[in-house]
N, C-alpha and C positions, 0 to 999 in steps of 0.2 A: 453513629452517623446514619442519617436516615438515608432510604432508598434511593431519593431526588439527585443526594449530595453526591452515591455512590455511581450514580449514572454519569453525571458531571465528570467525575474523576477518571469512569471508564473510557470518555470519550476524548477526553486529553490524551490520553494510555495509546489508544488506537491510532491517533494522530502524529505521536512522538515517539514514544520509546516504546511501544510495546514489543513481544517476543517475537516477533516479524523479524527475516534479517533486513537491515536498511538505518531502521531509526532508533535509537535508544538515548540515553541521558546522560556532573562536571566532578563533583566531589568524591572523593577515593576512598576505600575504606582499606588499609593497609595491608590488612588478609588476604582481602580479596586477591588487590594488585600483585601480590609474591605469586598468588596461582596463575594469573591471566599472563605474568612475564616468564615465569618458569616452562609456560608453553609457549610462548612466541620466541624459548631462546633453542626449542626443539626445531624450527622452521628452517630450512636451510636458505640462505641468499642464494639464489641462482639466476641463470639468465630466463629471459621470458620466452621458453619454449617448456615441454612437459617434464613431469616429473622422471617421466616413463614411457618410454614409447614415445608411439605417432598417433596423434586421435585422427589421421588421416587413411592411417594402419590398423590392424586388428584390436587393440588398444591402445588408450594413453592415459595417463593417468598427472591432474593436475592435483591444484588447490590454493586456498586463499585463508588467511586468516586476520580477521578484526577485533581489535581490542576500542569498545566503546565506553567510554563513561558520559554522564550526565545529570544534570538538577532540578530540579521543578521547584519555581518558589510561589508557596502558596499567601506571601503575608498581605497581598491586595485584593485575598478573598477570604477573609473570616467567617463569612457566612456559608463557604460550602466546606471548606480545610480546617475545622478545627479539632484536635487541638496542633496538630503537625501544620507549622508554615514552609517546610519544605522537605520533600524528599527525593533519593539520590540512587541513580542506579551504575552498576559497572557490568559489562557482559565480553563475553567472549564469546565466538565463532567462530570455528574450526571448519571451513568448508572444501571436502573431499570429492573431487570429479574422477570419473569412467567414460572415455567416450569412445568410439572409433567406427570403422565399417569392415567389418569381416569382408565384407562381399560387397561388390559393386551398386547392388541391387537392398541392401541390408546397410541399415546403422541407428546406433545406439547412444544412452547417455543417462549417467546415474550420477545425482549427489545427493552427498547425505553430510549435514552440516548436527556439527556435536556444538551444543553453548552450556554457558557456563555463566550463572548470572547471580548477583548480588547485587537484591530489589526491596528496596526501606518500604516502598509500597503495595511488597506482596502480604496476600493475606485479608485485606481492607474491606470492610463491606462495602459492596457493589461488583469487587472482581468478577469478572465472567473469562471464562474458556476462550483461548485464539478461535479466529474467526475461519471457521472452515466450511466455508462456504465453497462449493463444489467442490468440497475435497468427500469423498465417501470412503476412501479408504482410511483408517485409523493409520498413518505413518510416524506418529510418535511414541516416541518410548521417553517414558518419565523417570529419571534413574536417580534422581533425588527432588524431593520437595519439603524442605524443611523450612518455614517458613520465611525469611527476608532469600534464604539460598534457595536456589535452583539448578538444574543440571539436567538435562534430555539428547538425546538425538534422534532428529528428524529427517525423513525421505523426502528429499523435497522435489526432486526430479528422477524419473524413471522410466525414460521412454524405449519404444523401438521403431527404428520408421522405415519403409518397403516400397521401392519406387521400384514404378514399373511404366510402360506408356501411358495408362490410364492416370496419371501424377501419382502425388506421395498419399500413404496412409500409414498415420500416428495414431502408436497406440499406449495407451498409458500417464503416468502422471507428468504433464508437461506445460512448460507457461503458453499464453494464448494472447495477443496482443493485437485489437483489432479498431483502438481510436489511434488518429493521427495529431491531435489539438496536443498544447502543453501541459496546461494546468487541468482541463478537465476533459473527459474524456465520454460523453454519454453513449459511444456505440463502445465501447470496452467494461461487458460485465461482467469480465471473468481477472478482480483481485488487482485492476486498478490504483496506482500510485497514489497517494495523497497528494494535492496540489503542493504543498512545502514538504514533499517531501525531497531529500536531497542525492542519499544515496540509492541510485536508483542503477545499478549492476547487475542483480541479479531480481527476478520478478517471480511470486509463487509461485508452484506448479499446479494443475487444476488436474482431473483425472476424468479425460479424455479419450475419444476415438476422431481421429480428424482426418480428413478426404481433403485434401487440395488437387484441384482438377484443373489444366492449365486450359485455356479456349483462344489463345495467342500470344504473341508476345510480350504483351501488354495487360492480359486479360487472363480473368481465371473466376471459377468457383471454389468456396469451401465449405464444405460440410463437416456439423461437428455436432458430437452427443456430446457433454460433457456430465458427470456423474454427480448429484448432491444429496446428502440428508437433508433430514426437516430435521433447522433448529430450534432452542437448543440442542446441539448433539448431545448425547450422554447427559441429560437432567441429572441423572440418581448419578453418583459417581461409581456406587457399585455395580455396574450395566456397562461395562466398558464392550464395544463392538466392534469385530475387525474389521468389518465391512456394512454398511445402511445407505440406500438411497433409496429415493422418493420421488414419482415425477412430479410433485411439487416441489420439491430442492433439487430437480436436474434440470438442464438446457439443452435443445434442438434448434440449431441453426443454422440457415442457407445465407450465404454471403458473396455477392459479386461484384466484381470490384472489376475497371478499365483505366486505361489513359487515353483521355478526346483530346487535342489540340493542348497537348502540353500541362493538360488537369486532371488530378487523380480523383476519378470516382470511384465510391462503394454504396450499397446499399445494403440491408439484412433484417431478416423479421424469422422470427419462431417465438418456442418458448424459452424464457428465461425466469430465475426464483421466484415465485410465486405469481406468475401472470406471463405474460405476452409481451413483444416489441416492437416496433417497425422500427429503422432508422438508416439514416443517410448521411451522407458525406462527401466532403470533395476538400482537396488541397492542390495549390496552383500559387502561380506568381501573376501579380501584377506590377510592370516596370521591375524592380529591385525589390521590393515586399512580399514577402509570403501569406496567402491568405488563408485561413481556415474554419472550414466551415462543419459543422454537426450539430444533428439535430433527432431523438430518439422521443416514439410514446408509445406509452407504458399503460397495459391493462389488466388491473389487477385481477387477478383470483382467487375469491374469499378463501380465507384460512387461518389467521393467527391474528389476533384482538392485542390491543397492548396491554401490561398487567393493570391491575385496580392500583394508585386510582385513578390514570389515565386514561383517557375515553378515546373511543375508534378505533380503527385498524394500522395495524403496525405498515401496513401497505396502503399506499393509494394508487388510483390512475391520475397520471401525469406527463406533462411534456418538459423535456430536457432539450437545450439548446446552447450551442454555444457559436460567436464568435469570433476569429481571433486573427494577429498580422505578427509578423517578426522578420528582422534581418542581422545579418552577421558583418559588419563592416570591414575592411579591409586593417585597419586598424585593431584587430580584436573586439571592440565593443559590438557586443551583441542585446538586444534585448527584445522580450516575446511581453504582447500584453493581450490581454482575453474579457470578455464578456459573458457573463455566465447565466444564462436564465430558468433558474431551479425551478419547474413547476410545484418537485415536494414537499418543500420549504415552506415552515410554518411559523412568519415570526412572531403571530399574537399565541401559540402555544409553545415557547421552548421546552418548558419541561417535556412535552410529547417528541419536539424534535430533537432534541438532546439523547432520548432514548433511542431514537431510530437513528441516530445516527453511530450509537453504541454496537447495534446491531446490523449496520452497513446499509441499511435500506434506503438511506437520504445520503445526499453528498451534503449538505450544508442543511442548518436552521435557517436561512436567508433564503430569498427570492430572487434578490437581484445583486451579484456579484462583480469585482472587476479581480483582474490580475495583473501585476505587471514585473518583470522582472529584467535584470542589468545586468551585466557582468561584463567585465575587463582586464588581462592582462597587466596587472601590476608590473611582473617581472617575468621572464623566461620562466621560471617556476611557479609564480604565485600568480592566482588568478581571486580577484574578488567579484562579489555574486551580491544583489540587494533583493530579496523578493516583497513584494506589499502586496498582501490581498485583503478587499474592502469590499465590505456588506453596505452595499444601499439602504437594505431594509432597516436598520436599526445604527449604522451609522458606526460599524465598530470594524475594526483592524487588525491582521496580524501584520510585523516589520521585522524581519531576517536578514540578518548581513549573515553574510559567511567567506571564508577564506580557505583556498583550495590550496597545500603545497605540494607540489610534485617532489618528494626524497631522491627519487631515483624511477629507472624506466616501471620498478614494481611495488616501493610503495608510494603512499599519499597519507598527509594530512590535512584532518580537513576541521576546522573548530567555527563554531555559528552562534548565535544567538536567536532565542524568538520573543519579540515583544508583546504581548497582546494588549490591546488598546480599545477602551468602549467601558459602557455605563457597566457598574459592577455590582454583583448580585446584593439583594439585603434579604430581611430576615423579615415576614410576616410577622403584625399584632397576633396577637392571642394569647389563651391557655400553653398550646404548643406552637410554638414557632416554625417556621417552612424557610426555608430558601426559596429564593424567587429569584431567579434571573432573571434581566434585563436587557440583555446584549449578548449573540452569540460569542465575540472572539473577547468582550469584556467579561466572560465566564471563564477563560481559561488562565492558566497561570505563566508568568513567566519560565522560558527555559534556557539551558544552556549547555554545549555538548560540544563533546571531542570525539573525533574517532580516527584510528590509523589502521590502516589496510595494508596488505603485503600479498603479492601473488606469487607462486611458486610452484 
């Protein structure tokens, strides 16, 4: 498989099921499942309060665990998938929480999430390393990797936070959450949800120092260092490092955010991965509509070239923008639809944009995006969900249905499908043939996925 194909494949990965908790992949492979259920019959059913303690108290102590499988079918891309038309992953997630406040003035919160995964697509050329971006501290432990198997456990949150008059100050590995829009988020660039993404509970943690300064009751500053390498981290695998950052892979940023006549603004400019940002924002109602607005530019600073034999800079300067309206009717249906306008989007080079976006540096291959999404109230328990997002630029598609079922107040099931739709890759004349794509969401593959959650 050449490099083109392997980039292709990574960028589906990042989208869908990669080792991220949230998103993974339908078909079973036997073994697996006896391990994934011999641990979810360790779990105890309890009510939805802690395991342990008070996290309101000196400590408490919860946890969650997801049993995900899924399928990627590659047979409406030959040109990028061969000779595999489809592969199948199962994972497990064992997620362990610490949180509490010793002191009025003090508090705390650790998880550390152990998975357990059986992946037909590990190994493949093109894999690349989870995306750790602002993460500088090394917080995983790799405790097996045999090739389709897998097994690690990860820090994924570890803060302390110290409020005093002056507001709170967070220190340590912690999620950071600073767009208001649905689907895309261009003042949030710290580890941002994928627009289809579905489960979205718990968010990475970045490794951080954060200042929140309150200026009224409505108003505030924050200030925040956030810590990153320059990647790739760890190129040589034999170079593993506990700790690397870079202030070209770190972020400084001042953030101030009000409420004027019923509308939330924010604004924010420093640095972020490899260049600079201004960006702004506001969220408000008009009549019964919610409106949303963002809009972020971006100045790069020279640094990393994309490999041979793609030409220019893995980074550009660009403007991001979005957008967007939703409401929630009284009847359950609810649906949010968005506008998206990529400046970094390249759709007469996909192969280039395909690769940045391997590497998180683009939100899409497109230009010009929409979003829209449904959902309603089936039943007392069962809620159904449609999402459609559609590329202007080349005229291609993804369509999600998914179906949410509430088991009880602590688990859920939830099964989806993703279609992709648009012109599909072929294969360059020649001596050596190329993959070429034609279509960003007509490069990806179909998929399908189940996941059940349990909190306790």
């Amino acid at each position: 498989m050449n490099d083109e194909c392997g980039m292709m494949k990574e960028k589906y990965k990042r989208h869908t099921y990669g080792r991220r908790p949230g998103h993974s992949p339908f078909i079973i492979h036997h073994s697996s499942l006896i391990i994934y259920f011999l641990l979810l019959l360790l779990i105890p059913a309890s009510p939805a309060r802690a395991l342990y303690g008070n996290t309101d108290g000196p400590i408490g102590l919860d946890g969650s665990f997801r049993l995900i499988a899924a399928a990627a079918d590659y047979s409406l891309l030959p040109a990028f998938y061969r000779p595999a038309d489809a592969d199948e992953v199962v994972q497990g997630l064992l997620r362990l929480t610490a949180s509490g406040r010793p002191r009025p003035w003090l508090g705390y919160e650790v998880h550390a999430v152990q998975s357990l995964e059986k992946n037909t697509a590990a190994g493949r050329p093109g894999a690349v390393r989870a995306d750790t971006r602002y993460q500088a501290l090394d917080g995983t432990w790799d405790q097996d990797d045999r090739g389709e198997f897998t097994a690690g456990l990860t820090l994924d949150r570890a803060l302390a936070k110290f409020s005093c008059g002056l507001g709170d100050l967070t220190l340590g590995r912690q999620p950071i959450t600073l767009g208001k829009a649905y689907f895309w988020n261009p003042l949030d660039v710290y580890h941002p949800f994928n627009p289809e993404q579905l489960d979205r509970d718990y968010k990475p943690g970045v490794d951080a120092v954060r200042w929140d300064i309150p200026l009224g009751p409505f108003s505030g500053l924050n200030l925040l260092y956030v810590f990153g390498p320059t990647l790739p981290r760890n190129p040589d695998p034999g170079q593993d490092r506990f700790f690397e950052t870079s202030w070209y892979g770190s972020s400084l940023l001042v953030r101030g955010f009000a409420t004027v006549r019923g509308w939330d603004l924010a604004a924010q400019a420093g640095k972020v991965y490899g260049g600079y940002q201004l960006g702004v924002g506001t969220v408000g109602e008009v009549g019964p509509i919610e409106v949303r607005l963002e809009a972020a530019r971006f100045w790069y600073e020279a640094g990393e070239r994309l490999p041979f034999p793609l030409k220019g800079d893995l980074l550009e300067s660009h403007v991001e923008a979005v957008a967007g309206i939703g409401h929630r009717f009284e009847s359950s249906l609810t649906f949010e639809f968005e506008y998206l306008f990529n400046g970094a989007g390249d759709p007469e080079d996909l192969a280039a944009s395909f690769y940045r976006l391997s590497r998180g540096a683009i939100l899409h291959a497109g230009r010009h995006l929409a979003g829209f999404m449904v959902s309603y109230e089936l039943l007392p328990i069962v809620t159904g969900q449609v999402v459609w997002i559609y590329s202007f630029s080349d005229r291609s598609s993804l369509v999600q249905p998914s179906l949410k079922v509430s088991l009880s107040n602590e688990a859920e099931l939830l099964l989806s499908a993703t279609f992709a739709l648009g012109d599909r890759p072929t294969l360059t004349s020649g001596f050596f043939p190329m993959p070429e794509p034609r279509s960003e969401f007509g490069s990806q593959p179909n998929a399908y996925l189940a996941e059940f959650k349990i909190y306790f």
